[in-house]
C-alpha positions in Angstrom: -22.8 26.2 -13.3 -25.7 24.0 -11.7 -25.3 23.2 -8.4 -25.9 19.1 -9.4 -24.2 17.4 -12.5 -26.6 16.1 -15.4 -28.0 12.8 -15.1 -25.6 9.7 -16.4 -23.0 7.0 -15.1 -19.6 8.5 -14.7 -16.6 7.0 -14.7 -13.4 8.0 -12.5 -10.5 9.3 -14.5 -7.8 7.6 -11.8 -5.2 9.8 -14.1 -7.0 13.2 -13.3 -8.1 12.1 -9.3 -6.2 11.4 -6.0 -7.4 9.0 -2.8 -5.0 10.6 -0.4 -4.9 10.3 3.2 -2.8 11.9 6.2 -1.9 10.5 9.3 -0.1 11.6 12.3 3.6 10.4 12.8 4.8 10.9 16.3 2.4 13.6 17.5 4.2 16.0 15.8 4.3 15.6 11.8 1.8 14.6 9.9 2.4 11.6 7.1 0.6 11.9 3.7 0.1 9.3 1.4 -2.0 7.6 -1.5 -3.3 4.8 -3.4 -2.0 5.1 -6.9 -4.6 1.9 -8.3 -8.2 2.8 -8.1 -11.4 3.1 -9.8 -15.2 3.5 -10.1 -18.0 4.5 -11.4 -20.5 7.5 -10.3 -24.3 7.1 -11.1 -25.6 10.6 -10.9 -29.6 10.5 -10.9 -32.6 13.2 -11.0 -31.9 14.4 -7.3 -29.0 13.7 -5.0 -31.2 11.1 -3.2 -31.0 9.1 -6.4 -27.4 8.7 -6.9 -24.5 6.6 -5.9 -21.1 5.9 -6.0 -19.1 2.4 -5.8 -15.1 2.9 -5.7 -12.5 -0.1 -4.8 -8.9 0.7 -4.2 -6.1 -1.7 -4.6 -4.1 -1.5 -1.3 -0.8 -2.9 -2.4 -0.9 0.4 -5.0 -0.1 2.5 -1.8 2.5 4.9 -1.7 4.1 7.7 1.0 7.1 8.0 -0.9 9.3 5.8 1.5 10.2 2.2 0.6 10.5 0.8 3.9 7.3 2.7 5.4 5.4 1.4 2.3 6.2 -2.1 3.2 5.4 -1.6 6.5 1.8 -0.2 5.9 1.1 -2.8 3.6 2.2 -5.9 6.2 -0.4 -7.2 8.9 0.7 -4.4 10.9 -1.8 -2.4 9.2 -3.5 -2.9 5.6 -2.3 -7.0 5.2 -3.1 -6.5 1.7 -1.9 -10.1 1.1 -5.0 -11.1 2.8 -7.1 -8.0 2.0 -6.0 -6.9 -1.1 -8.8 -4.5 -2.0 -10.5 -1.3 0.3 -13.8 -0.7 -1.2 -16.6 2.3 -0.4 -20.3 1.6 -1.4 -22.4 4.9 -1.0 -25.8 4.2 0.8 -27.3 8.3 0.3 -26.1 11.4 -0.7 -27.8 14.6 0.9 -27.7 17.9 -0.4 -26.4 21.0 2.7 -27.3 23.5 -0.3 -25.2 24.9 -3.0 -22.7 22.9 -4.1 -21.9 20.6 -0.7 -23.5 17.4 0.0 -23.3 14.5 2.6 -22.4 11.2 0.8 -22.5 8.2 3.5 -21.6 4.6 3.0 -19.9 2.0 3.2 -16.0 1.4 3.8 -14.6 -1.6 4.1 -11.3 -2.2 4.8 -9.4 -5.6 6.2 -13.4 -7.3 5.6 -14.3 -4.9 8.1 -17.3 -2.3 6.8 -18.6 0.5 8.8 -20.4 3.6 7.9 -18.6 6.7 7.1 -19.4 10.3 5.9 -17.9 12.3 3.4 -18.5 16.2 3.3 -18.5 16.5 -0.2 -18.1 19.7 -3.0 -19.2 19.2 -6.4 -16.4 21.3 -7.9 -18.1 21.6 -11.4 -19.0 19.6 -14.9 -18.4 20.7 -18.6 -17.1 18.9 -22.0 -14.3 16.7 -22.3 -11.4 16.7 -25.4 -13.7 13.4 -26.8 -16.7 14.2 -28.8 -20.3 14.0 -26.5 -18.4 13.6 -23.2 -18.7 15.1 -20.0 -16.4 15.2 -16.9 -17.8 15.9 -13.7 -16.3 16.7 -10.5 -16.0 15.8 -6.6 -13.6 16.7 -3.2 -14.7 14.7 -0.7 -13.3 14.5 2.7 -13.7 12.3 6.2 -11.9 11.1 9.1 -11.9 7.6 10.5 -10.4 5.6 13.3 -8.4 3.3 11.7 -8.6 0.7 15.1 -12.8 0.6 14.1 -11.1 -1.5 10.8 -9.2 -3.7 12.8 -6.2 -1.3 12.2 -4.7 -2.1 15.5 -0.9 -1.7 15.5 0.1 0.1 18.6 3.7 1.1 18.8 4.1 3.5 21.5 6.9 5.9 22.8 8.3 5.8 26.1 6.6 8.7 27.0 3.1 6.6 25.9 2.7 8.9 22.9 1.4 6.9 19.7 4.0 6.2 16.8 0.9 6.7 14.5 -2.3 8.6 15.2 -5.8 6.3 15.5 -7.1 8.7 12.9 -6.6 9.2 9.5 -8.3 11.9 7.1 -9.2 10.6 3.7 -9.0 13.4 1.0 -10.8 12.4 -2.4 -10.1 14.8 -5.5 -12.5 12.6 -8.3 -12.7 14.0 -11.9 -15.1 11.4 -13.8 -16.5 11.2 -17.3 -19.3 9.6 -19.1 -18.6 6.8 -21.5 -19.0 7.6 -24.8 -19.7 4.3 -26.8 -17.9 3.0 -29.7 -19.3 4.3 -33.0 -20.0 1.4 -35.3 
């Protein structure tokens, strides 16, 4: 296995890949949840300095398997995916640390706020796919933000002044993508 995927535009497989995250819930517990409606395309070039990555997430497709949490996470409170209905990351470089890690950077933007943020990514592999000419390729990717720096503000506090929900939240990415194979005529 090369330590960089062939050349090509790749698209995600949301059925084969997870946007997870994980926050803390009280101190104590840690909450995990994803977005079920995403996608995105990979453009893989000659090097890693020549390739990108463009992925937009549908926030009201979020899910932590509780109704009322759901809701809650998807009010002003948090997300207001009324107003801000879609979280998008643009990649601005990807570096390679050697082997099979790599630092993709870009940009997140959540609520209309964007800031920079890092992935430390793996490239977990590439081979054929069940369709004819087709490749997969694939990606973890992991980062930690603070979600106040997306004006993610909602405070709710213990007596004790211990946060109901942690400032920061770890983003887990598991991305399986495939070229497109055109239509034969």
């Amino acid at each position: 296995m090369s330590n960089f995927p062939a050349a090509g535009v790749y698209n995600i497989d949301p059925v084969h890949s997870t946007f997870t995250f994980v926050a803390r819930h009280l101190v104590v517990s840690k909450v995990r949840g994803r977005f079920a409606d995403f996608a995105g395309t990979i453009t893989i070039g000659d090097t890693p300095e020549t390739s990108s990555a463009l992925v937009t997430v549908q926030a009201n497709s979020i899910t932590t398997d509780n109704e009322m949490r759901d809701a809650h996470i998807k009010s002003n409170d948090f997300l207001a995916q009324e107003t801000y209905p879609t979280l998008t990351f643009q990649s601005t470089s990807l570096t390679s640390k050697g082997g099979s890690e790599y630092v993709l950077v870009g940009d997140l933007t959540i609520r209309d706020v964007t800031k920079s943020v890092t992935f430390n990514v793996e490239f977990t592999g590439e081979g054929p796919t069940f369709v004819p000419g087709q490749s997969v390729i694939g990606f973890e990717a992991t980062t930690e933000i603070d979600r106040r720096d997306f004006n993610v503000n909602f405070e709710g506090n213990l007596e004790n002044g211990a946060a109901v929900v942690s400032h920061k939240i770890v983003i887990e990415l598991n991305v399986e993508a495939a070229t497109v194979v055109e239509a034969q005529g």
